[in-house]
N, C-alpha and C positions, 0 to 999 in steps of 0.2 A: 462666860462660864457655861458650862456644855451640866444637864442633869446627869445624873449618878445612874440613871437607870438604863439609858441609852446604851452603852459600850455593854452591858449584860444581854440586852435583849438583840443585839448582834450576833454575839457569840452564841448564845441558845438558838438565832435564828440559821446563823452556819451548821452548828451543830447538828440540825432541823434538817435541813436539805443534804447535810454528809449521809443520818441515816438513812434518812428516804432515798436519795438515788443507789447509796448498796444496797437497799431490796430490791428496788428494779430491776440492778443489775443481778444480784441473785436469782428472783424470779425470774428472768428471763433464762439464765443460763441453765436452770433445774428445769425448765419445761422444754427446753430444745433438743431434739433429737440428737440421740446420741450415737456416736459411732461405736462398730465393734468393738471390744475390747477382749483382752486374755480370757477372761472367764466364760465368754463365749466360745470359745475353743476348745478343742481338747487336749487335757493335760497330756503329761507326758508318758505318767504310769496308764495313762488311758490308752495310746496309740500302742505302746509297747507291749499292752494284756492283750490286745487284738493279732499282733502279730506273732505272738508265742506259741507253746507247745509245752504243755506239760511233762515229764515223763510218761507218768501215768496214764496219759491221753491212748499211747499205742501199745498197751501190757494186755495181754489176752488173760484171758478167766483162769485161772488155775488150780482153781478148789475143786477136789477130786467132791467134795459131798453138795447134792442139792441144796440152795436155800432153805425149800420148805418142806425137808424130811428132820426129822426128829429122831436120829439112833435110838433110843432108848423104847420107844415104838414097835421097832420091829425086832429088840433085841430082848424085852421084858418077857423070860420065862414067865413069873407069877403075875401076869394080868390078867388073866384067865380066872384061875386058880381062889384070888381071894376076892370077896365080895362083902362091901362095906355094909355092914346090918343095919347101916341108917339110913340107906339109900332104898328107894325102892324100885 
């Protein structure tokens, strides 16, 4: 007659050594150098902004008025004329 306790402490000692060699196995394979993969690369929409052209790219200026004129500037009869009493 074989004790009750032996055929448990087998399987807990299997069980032992299943999980310990898959971390080894894990650890080893997370610290190993890894090859290229896709995300090293450049997508697709990547290559393809580079090799584009917007419209817009080749539209010449067409706005008859400077950026930094102000009509109202040089078209204000009364700027002269009135003068704010709280200014001094």
């Amino acid at each position: 007659m074989e004790p009750e306790g032996k055929p448990k402490v087998a399987v807990a000692a299997v069980a032992l050594g299943a999980v310990v060699i898959g971390v080894l196995v894990w650890w080893y394979y997370a610290n190993k150098d890894k090859t290229p993969s896709a995300q090293d690369s450049q997508t697709l929409g990547e290559e393809i902004a580079g090799q584009t052209q917007t419209p817009t790219d080749s539209v010449p200026e067409v706005n008859p008025y400077k950026a930094d004129t102000n009509p109202f500037e040089k078209a204000n009869p009364l700027k002269d004329i009135y003068k704010n009493p709280f200014e001094k």
